[in-house]
C-alpha positions as CSV (number, residue, x, y, z in Angstrom):
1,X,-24.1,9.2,3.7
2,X,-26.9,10.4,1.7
3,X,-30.5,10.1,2.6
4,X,-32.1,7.4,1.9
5,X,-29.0,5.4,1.1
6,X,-28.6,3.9,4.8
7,X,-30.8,0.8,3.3
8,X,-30.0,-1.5,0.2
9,X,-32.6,-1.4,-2.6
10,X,-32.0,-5.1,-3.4
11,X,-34.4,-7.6,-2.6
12,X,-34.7,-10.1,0.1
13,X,-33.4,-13.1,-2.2
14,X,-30.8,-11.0,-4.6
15,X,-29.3,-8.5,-6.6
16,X,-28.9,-7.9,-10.0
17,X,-25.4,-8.9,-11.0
18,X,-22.9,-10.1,-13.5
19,X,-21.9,-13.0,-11.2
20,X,-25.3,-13.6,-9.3
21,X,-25.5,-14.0,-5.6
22,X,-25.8,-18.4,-4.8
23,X,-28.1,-19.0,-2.3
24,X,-28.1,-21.4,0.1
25,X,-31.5,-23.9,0.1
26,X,-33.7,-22.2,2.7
27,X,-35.0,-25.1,3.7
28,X,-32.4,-27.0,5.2
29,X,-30.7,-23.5,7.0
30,X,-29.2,-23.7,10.3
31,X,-27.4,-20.8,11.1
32,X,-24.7,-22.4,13.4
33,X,-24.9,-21.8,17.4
34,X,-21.7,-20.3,18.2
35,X,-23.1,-17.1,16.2
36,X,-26.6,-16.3,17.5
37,X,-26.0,-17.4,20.9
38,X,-23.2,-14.4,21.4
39,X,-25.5,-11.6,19.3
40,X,-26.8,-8.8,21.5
41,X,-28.9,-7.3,18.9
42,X,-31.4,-8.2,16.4
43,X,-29.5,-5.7,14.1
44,X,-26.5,-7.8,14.2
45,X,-28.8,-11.3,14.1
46,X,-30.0,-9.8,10.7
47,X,-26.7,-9.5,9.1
48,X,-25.8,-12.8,10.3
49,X,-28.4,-14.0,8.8
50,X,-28.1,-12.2,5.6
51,X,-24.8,-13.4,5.3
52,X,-25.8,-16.9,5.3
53,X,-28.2,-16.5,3.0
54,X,-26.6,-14.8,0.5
55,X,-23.3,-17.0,0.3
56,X,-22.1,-20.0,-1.4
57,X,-20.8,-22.3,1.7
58,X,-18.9,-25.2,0.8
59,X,-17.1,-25.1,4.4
60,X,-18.9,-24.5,7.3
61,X,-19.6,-20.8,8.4
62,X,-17.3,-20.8,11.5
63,X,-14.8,-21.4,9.3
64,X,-15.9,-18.1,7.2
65,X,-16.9,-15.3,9.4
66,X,-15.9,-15.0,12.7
67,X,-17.7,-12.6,15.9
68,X,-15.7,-10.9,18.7
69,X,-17.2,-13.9,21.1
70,X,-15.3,-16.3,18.3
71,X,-11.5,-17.9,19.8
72,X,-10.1,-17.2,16.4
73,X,-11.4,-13.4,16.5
74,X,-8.3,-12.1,18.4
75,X,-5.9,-14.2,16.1
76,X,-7.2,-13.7,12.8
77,X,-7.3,-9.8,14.2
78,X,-4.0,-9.5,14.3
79,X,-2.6,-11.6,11.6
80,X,-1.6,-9.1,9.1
81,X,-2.2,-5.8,10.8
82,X,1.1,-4.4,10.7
83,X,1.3,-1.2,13.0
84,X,0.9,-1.8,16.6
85,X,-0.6,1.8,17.0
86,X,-4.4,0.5,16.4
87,X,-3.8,-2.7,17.9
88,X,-4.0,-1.6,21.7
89,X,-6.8,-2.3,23.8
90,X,-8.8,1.2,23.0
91,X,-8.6,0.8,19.0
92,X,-11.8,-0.4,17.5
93,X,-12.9,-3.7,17.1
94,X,-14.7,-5.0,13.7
95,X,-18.4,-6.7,14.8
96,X,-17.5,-9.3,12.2
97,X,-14.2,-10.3,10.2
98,X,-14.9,-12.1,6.7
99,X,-12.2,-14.3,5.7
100,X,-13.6,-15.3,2.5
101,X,-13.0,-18.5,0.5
102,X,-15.4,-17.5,-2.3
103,X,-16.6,-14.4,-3.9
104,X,-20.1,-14.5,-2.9
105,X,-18.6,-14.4,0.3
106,X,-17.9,-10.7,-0.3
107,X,-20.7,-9.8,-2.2
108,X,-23.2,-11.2,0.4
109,X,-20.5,-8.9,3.1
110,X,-21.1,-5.9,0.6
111,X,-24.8,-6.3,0.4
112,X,-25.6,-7.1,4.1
113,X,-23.2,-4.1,5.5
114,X,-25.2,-2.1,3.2
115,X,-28.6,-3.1,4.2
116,X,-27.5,-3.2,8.1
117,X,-25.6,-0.2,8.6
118,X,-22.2,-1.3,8.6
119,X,-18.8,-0.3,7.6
120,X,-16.8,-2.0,5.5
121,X,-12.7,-2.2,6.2
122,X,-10.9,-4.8,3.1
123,X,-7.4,-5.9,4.2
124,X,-5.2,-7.4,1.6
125,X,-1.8,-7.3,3.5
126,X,-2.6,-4.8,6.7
127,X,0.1,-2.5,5.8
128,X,-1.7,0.6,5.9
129,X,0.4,3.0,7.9
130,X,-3.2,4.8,9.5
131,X,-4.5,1.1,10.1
132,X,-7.9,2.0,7.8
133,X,-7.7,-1.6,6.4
134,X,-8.8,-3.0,10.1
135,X,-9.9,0.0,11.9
136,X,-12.5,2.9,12.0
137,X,-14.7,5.8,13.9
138,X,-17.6,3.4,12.6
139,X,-19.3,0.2,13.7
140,X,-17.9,-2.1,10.7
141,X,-16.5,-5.2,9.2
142,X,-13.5,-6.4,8.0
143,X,-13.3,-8.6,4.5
144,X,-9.6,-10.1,4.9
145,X,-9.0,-11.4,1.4
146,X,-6.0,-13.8,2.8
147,X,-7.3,-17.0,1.6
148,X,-8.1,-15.4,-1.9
149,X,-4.7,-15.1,-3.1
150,X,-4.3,-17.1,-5.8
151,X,-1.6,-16.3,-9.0
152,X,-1.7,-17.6,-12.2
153,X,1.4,-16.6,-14.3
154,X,1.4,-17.0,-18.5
155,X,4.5,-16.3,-19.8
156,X,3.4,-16.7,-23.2
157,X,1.6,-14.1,-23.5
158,X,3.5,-11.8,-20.4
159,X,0.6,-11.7,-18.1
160,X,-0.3,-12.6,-14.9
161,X,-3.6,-12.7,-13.0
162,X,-3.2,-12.0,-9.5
163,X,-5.8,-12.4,-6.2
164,X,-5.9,-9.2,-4.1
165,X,-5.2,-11.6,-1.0
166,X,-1.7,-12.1,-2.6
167,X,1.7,-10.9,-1.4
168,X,4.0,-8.9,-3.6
169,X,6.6,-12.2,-1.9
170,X,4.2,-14.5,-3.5
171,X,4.1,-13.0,-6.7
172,X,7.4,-12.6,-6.9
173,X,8.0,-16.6,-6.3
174,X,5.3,-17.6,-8.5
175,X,6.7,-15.4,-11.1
176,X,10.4,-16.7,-10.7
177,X,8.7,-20.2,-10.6
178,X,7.8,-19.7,-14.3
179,X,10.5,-17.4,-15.7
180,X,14.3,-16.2,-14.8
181,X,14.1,-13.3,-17.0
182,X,10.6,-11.5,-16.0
183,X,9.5,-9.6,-12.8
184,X,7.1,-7.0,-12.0
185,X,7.3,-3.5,-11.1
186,X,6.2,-2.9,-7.6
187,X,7.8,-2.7,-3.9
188,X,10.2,-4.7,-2.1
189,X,8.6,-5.8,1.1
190,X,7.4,-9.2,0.5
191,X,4.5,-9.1,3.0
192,X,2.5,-5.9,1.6
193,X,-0.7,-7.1,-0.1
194,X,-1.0,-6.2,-3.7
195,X,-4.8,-4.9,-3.1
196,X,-3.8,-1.8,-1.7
197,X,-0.1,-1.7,-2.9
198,X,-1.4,-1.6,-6.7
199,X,-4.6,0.3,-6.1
200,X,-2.5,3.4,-4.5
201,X,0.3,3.4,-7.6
202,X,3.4,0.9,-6.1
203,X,6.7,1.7,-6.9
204,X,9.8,-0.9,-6.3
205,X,13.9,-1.2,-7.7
206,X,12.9,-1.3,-11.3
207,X,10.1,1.5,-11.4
208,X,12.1,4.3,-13.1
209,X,12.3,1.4,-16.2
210,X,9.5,0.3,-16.3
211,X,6.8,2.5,-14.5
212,X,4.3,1.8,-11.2
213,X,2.9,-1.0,-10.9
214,X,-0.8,0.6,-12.0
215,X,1.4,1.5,-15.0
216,X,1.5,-2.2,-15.9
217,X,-2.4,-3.3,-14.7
218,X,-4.2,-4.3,-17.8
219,X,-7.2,-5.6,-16.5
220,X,-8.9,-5.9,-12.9
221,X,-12.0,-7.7,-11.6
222,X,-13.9,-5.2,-8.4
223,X,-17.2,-6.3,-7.0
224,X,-19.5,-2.4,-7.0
225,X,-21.2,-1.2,-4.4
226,X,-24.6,-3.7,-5.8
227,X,-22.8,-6.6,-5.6
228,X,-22.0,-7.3,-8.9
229,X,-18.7,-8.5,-10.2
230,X,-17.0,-6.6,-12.6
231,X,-14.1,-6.4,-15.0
232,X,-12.0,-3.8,-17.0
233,X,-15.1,-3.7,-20.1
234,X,-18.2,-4.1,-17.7
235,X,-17.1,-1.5,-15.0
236,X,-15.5,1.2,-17.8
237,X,-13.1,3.2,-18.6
238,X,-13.5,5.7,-16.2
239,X,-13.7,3.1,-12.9
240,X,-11.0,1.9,-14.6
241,X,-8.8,4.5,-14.6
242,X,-9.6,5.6,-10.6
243,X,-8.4,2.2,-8.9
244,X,-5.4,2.4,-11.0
245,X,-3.6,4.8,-8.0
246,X,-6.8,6.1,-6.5
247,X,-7.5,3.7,-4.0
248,X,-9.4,0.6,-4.8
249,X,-11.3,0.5,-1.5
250,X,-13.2,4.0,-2.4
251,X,-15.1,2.1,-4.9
252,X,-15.6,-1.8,-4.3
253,X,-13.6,-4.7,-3.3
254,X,-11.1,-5.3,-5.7
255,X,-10.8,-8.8,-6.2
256,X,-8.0,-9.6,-8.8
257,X,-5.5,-7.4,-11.1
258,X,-4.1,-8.6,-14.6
259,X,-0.9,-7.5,-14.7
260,X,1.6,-7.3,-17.6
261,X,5.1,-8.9,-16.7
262,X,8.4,-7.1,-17.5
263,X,11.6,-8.1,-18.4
264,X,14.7,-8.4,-16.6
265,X,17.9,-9.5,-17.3
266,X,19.6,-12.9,-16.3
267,X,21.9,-10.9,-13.9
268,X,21.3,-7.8,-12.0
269,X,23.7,-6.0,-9.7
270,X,23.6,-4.4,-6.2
271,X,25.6,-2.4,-4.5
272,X,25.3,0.0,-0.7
273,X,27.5,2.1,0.1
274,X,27.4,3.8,3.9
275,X,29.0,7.1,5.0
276,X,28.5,8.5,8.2
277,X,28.4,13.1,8.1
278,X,32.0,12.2,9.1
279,X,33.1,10.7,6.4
280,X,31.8,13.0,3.7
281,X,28.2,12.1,3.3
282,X,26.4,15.9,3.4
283,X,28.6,16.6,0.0
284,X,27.4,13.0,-1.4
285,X,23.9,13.1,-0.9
286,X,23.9,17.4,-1.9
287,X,26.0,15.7,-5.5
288,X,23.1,12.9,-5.3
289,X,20.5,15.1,-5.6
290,X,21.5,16.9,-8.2
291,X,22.3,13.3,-10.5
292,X,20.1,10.5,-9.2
293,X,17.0,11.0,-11.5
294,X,18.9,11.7,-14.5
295,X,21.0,8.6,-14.4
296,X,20.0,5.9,-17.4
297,X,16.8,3.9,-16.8
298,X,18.6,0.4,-15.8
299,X,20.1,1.9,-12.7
300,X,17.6,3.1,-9.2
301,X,20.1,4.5,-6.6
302,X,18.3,5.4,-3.6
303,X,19.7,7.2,-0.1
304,X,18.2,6.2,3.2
305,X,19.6,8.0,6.1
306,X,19.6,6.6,10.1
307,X,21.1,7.6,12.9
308,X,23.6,5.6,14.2
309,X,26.3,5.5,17.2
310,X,30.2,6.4,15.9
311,X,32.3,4.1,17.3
312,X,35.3,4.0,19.6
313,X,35.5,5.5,23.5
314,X,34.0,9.0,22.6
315,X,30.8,7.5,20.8
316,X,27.9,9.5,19.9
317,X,25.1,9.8,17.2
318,X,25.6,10.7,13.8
319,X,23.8,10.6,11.0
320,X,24.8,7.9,8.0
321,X,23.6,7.7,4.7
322,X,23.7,4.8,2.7
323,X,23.6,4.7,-1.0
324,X,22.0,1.9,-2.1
325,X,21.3,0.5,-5.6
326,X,20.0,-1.8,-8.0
327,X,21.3,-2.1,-12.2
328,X,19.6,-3.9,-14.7
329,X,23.1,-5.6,-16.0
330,X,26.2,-6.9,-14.9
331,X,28.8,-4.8,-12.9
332,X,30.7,-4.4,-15.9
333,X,28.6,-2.3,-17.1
334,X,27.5,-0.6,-14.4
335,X,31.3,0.7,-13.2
336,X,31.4,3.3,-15.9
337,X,27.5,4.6,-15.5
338,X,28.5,5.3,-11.6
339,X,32.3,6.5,-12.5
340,X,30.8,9.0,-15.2
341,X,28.2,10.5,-13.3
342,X,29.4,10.1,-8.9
343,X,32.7,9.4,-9.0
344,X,32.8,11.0,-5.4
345,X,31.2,7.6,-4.3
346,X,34.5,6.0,-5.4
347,X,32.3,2.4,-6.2
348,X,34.5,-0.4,-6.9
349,X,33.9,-3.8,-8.4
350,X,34.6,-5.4,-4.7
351,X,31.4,-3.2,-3.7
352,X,29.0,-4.5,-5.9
353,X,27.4,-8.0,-6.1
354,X,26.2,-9.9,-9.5
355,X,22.7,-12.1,-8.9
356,X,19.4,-12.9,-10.2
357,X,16.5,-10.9,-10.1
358,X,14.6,-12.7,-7.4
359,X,17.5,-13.0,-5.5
360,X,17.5,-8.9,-5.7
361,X,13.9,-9.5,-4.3
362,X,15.5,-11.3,-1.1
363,X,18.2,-9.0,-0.7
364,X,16.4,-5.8,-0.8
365,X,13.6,-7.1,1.9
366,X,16.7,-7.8,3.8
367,X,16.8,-11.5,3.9
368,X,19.7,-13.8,3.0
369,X,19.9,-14.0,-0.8
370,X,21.5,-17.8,-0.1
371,X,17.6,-18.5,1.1
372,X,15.6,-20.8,-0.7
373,X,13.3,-18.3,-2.5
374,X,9.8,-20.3,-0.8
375,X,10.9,-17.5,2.3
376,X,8.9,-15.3,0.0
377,X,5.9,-17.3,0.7
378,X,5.7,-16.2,4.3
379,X,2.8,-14.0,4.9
380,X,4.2,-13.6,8.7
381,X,7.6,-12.2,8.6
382,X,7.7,-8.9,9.6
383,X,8.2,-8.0,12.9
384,X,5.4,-5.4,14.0
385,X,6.2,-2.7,15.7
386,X,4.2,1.0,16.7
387,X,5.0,3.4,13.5
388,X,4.1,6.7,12.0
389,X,5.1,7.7,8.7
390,X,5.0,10.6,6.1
391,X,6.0,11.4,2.8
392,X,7.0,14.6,0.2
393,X,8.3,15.5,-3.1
394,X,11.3,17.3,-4.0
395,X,12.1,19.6,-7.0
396,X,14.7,21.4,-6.0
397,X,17.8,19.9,-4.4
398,X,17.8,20.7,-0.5
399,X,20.8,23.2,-0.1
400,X,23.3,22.7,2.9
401,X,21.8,24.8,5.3
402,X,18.8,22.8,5.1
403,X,20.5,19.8,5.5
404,X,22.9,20.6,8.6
405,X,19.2,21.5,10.1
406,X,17.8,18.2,9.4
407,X,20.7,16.8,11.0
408,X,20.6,18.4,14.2
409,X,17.0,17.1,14.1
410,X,17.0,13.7,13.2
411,X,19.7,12.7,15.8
412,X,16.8,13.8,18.4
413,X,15.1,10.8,17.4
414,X,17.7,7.4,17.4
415,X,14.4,5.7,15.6
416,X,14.2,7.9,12.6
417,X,14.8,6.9,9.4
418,X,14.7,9.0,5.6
419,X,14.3,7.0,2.2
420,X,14.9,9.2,-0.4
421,X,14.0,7.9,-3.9
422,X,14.9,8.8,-7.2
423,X,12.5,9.4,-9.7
424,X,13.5,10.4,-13.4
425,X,13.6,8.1,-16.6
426,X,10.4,6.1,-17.4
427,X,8.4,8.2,-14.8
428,X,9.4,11.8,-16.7
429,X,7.6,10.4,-19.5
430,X,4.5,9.5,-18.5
431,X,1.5,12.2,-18.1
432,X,0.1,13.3,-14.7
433,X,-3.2,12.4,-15.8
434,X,-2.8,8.6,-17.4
435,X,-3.9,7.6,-13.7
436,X,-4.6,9.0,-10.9
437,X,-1.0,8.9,-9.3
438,X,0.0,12.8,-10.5
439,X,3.7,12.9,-9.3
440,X,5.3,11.9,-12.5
441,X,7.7,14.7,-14.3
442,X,9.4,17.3,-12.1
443,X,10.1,15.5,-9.5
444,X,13.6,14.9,-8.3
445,X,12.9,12.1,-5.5
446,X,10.6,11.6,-3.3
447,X,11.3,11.1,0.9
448,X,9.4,8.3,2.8
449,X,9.6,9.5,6.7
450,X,9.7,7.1,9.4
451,X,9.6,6.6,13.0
452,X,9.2,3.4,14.9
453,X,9.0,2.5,18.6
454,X,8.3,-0.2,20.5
455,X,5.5,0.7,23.5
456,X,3.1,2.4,22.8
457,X,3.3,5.0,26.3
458,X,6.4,6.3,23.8
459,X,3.7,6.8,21.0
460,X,3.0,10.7,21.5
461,X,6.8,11.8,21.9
462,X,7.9,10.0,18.5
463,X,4.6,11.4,16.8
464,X,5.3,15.0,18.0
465,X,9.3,14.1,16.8
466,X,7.7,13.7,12.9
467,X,5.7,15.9,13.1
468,X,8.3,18.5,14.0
469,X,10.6,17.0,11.1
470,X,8.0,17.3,8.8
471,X,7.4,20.9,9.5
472,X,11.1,21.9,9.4
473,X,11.2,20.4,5.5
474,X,8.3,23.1,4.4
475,X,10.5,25.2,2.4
476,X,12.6,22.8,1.1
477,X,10.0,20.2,-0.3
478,X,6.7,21.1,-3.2
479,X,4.8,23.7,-3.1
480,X,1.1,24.3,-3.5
481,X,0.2,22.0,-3.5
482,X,3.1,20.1,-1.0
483,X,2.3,16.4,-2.0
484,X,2.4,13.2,-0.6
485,X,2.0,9.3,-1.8
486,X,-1.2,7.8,-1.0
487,X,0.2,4.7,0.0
488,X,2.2,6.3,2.8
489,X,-1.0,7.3,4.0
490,X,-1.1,10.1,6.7
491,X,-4.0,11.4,8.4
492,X,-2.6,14.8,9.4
493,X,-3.0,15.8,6.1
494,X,-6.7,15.7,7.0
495,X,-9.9,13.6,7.4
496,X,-13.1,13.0,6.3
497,X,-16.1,13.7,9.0
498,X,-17.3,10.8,11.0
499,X,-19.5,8.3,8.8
500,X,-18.9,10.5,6.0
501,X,-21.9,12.9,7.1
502,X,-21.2,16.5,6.1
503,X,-17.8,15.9,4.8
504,X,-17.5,18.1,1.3
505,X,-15.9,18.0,-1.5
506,X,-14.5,21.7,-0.7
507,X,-12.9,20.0,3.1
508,X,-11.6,17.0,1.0
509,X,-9.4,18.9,-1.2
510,X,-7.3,20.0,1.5
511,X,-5.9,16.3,1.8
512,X,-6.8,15.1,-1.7
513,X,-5.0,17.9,-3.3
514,X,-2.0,16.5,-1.8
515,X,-2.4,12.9,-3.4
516,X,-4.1,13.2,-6.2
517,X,-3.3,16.8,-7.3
518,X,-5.8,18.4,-10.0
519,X,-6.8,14.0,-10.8
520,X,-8.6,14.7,-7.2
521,X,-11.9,16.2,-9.2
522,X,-12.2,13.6,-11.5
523,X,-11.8,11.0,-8.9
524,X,-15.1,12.5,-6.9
525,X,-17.0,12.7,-9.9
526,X,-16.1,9.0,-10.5
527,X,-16.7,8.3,-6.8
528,X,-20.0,10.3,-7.0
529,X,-21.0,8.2,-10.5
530,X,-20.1,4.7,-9.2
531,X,-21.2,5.0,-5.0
532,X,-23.6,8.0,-4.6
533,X,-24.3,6.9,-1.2
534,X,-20.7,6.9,-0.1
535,X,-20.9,3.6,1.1
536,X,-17.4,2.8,0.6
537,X,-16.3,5.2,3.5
538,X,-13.6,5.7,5.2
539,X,-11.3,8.8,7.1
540,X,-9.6,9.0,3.8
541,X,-11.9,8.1,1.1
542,X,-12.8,9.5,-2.0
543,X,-16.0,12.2,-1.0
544,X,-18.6,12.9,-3.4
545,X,-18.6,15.7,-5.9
546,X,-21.1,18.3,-5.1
C-alpha cells in the first residue's frame, strides 16, 4: 500500500458518488448491543460505527453484518466456501462478514475498510480453488453478495441483468423460465457464483459457439474504490475491458453484469463414452488430440480421465477416459460429424441421448435430468471436500511416451482427475487482446488438474502428488510463457507480498504472465489508474505499474 493511502480522504458524513451513500438519522442511532459489547478495540468500534452510519438499514443490523462473537458467524462462514483446505481451525477468520441486502451496504463496507485498515475478501459463490474469496494473510472482511442475487431475463431484446450473488443454477432456471431456445455461455456447476466465474473469462458446453461468458457481457455495474457506483459509460472503456477476464475483485465490488443471451436449439444431444487403457483409450485420446478443436462449432467433446479399479478377481487401477460431449442438434445430425472425423470411437445412436438445453444443464452438473429444474436453485449442493487444483495449455498433441508417463503417475493418486477441453471454433477467432483472457487461437485444449481428499492430515501428500504431475507435463504443455486460467487459481505460480507492501510489478509478472500473458501490462496500468493505493489486495491481485 502506498503511503499515505492507509486512510480514506472522504469525509465523516460521505463520499462523492454516482449513487450517494444514505445515511441513517444521527439522532435516533443505537448501534445494537450484541456488536460493541464483543469489540476489543476501539479500531474495530470505529468501523462498526462507520458502517452504521454510512448504510441504508431497512432490517436491523444483526441481520446485516455479523462479528466472530455473532451465533450466525460460524454458519454464514461456511455457507458457500467450497474447499475444506481454509476452513480448518488455523485458517484466518474475517473480523466482520457483510451479507448485504442493499448496495450502500457495500459501499459503506468499502469506505470503512478503507478508512480502518481493513481487507476486503467479496464472495459470490466461494468457489475459489486458493479460498481468496473468504480468506487472507490480512486482518479483513468479507462482503458475501448471497442475498444480492437477483436476475431479470428480457427476451425481447436477448439480455439479461444478472446480481453478482447469483448462481450460474439460478441463471440457468430463470433463463429456461423465460425461453426454451436461449442459454448462456458459461460453466456447468450450478453452485459457482457468476461474480468471479464471469469476471475471470467462464467457459461451459457451448463456449467454442459462442465464446466465454466475458465474450457475451455487455454492460456491468462495480462500486470503485470511492464508493461510487458505476456502469459500463461512467467507469470506461478501459475498466471495462479489465473485469471482463481480469478479475473483478482487483478493482471494486462488482455488483451486477448485463449479459447478452444466446441461442440454442429445441433439442441438444449428449453422449459419454468410457474406455479404460485396456480397452484402447491411449490411441483415442492421442486421435482426440489431434481432431477435437477442429470439429464444427455445434459440437464440444471433452476427455476427463480417472483412475479407476478393473474389475473381476485380479483387480487393479487403471486409468479410463471418458469422452464426453454435448451437440447443438439432434443425433441425426450429429452421427455423421463423429463418424467423419473419430470413427475409432465407434458412437452409435443407442449412445447418445436427445433433450433440452437445460436439461443438458442438469445432466452435465451430474444430477438426474428427470429432476424438476428448481434443483438448480440450490445454492447448497455440492459436497465440500479438501482440493488442490491446476491448469495448462496445449499446442502440440502429447505424444505416447508422454502419456504412458502420465499414466504410471496418475494411478499413484486414486483421487486424481484430468479434464481436458477442447478449444478451437469460435475461440480461434477472437483476438488475444479483446479482453483480458489471452488463451484464444493456438490452443488445442486446455487441462484442468485435480485432486481431492477428504482430511485434511492427507492434505500435504496429495499436494506434493500435483505438484509432481504438474512438473512431469513441462515439456509437453506451453511454453514461455506456460499458461494457466485464472479461474483455476493456483498460488504456486506465485504471490504477491503480504499487504501488498513491496510487491512489484517486475515479481508479479512471474504469475501474471501466466494468466494474462502480454494483457498483464495493461491490466497494472488500469489497476494503477483506477486503485493507486492498492486497496483492492489480495495474494493474487492485480499490482501496480511502476
Amino acid at each position: 500500500m502506498l503511503k499515505g493511502c492507509a486512510q480514506s480522504t472522504v469525509s465523516q458524513w460521505g463520499v462523492s458518488s454516482t449513487t450517494p451513500l444514505l445515511k441513517s438519522d444521527s439522532s435516533s442511532l443505537s448501534i445494537p448491543n450484541f456488536s460493541l459489547a464483543t469489540l476489543n478495540s476501539v479500531h474495530a468500534s470505529n468501523f462498526l460505527k462507520c458502517f452504521y452510519f454510512r448504510s441504508n438499514f431497512s432490517k436491523p443490523i444483526s441481520q446485516v453484518i455479523f462479528t466472530k462473537n455473532s451465533p450466525a458467524y460460524p454458519s454464514i462462514l461456511q455457507s458457500s466456501a467450497q474447499n475444506l483446505r481454509f476452513l480448518t481451525s488455523s485458517s484466518p477468520k474475517p473480523q466482520y462478514i457483510v451479507t448485504p441486502i442493499h448496495e450502500s451496504h457495500i459501499q459503506a463496507a468499502v469506505v470503512c475498510s478503507k478508512e480502518y485498515g481493513l481487507q476486503i475478501r467479496v464472495r459470490s459463490g466461494g468457489h475459489d480453488y486458493e479460498g481468496l474469496s473468504y480468506v487472507s494473510d490480512a486482518s479483513f472482511i468479507i462482503i458475501d453478495l448471497a442475498n444480492l442475487r437477483s436476475i431479470t431475463v428480457d427476451i425481447e431484446n436477448e439480455s439479461a441483468w444478472v446480481e453478482s450473488g447469483a448462481t450460474l443454477g439460478e441463471l440457468y432456471y430463470r433463463i429456461a423460465e423465460k425461453s426454451k431456445v436461449y442459454g448462456f455461455p458459461a460453466g456447468t456447476c450450478p453452485t459457482v457464483g457468476v461474480g468471479g466465474h464471469f469476471s475471470g473469462g467462464g467457459f461451459g458446453t457451448i463456449f467454442r459457439k459462442y465464446g466465454l461468458a466475458v465474450d457475451n457481457i455487455i454492460d456491468a455495474r462495480i462500486i470503485d474504490i470511492n464508493g461510487r457506483v458505476l456502469d459500463r459509460k461512467s467507469m470506461g472503456e478501459d475498466l471495462f475491458w479489465a473485469i471482463r477476464g481480469g478479475g473483478g475483485a482487483s478493482f471494486g465490488v462488482i455488483l451486477s453484469w448485463k449479459i447478452k443471451l444466446v441461442s440454442v436449439p429445441s433439442t441438444v444431444t449428449i453422449f459419454s463414452i468410457p474406455k479404460t487403457l485396456e480397452q484402447g483409450a491411449a490411441k483415442l485420446l492421442q486421435k482426440w488430440q489431434t481432431i477435437s478443436d477442429k470439429f464444427h462449432e455445434d459440437l464440444f467433446l471433452h476427455a476427463t480421465i480417472r483412475v479407476v479399479n478393473t474389475s473381476g478377481q485380479d483387480a487393479k487401477k487403471t486409468v479410463r477416459v471418458s469422452f464426453g460431449a454435448m451437440f447443438l442438434g439432434d443425433v441425426e445430425k450429429l452421427l455423421p460429424l463423429v463418424e467423419e472425423s473419430f470413427p475409432e470411437l465407434g458412437l452409435k445412436q443407442s449412445d447418445c441421448r436427445q433433450m433440452s438445453w437445460i436439461e443438458s444443464v442438469l445432466y452435465f452438473a451430474g444430477l438426474s435430468t428427470r429432476e424438476p429444474f428448481d434443483v438448480l436453485l440450490n445454492r447448497s449442493q455440492q459436497l465440500k471436500i479438501f482440493l488442490k487444483a491446476k491448469s495448462d495449455y496445449v499446442k502440440e498433441p502429447i505424444p505416447e511416451i508422454g502419456l504412458q508417463g502420465l499414466w504410471k503417475i496418475l494411478v499413484e493418486d486414486e483421487a486424481s482427475l484430468m479434464i481436458l477441453t477442447p478449444y478451437g471454433a469460435k475461440m480461434s477467432n477472437i483476438s488475444d487482446s479483446e479482453t483480458p483472457f489471452p488463451h484464444r487461437s493456438g490452443n488445442i485444449y486446455k487441462i484442468q488438474y485435480l485432486v481431492s481428499w477428504e482430511v485434511d492430515k492427507e492434505s500435504n501428500k496429495h499436494i506434493s502428488w500435483i505438484r509432481r504431475l504438474y512438473a512431469y507435463m513441462k515439456p509437453y504443455v506451453s511454453k514461455s510463457p506456460r499458461t494457466a486460467y485464472f479461474n483455476y487459481r493456483d498460488l504456486d505460480l506465485g504471490r504477491n507480498n503480504k499487504y501488498g507492501i513491496g510487491t512489484s510489478y517486475a515479481q508479479a509478472c512471474v504469475w501474471g504472465f501466466k494468466y494474462f500473458k502480454s494483457n498483464f501490462k495493461r491490466l497494472a496500468d488500469i489497476k494503477t489508474k483506477t486503485d493507486p493505493c492498492n486497496f483492492f489486495w489480495s495474494e493474487q491481485s492485480i499490482p501496480l505499474f511502476p
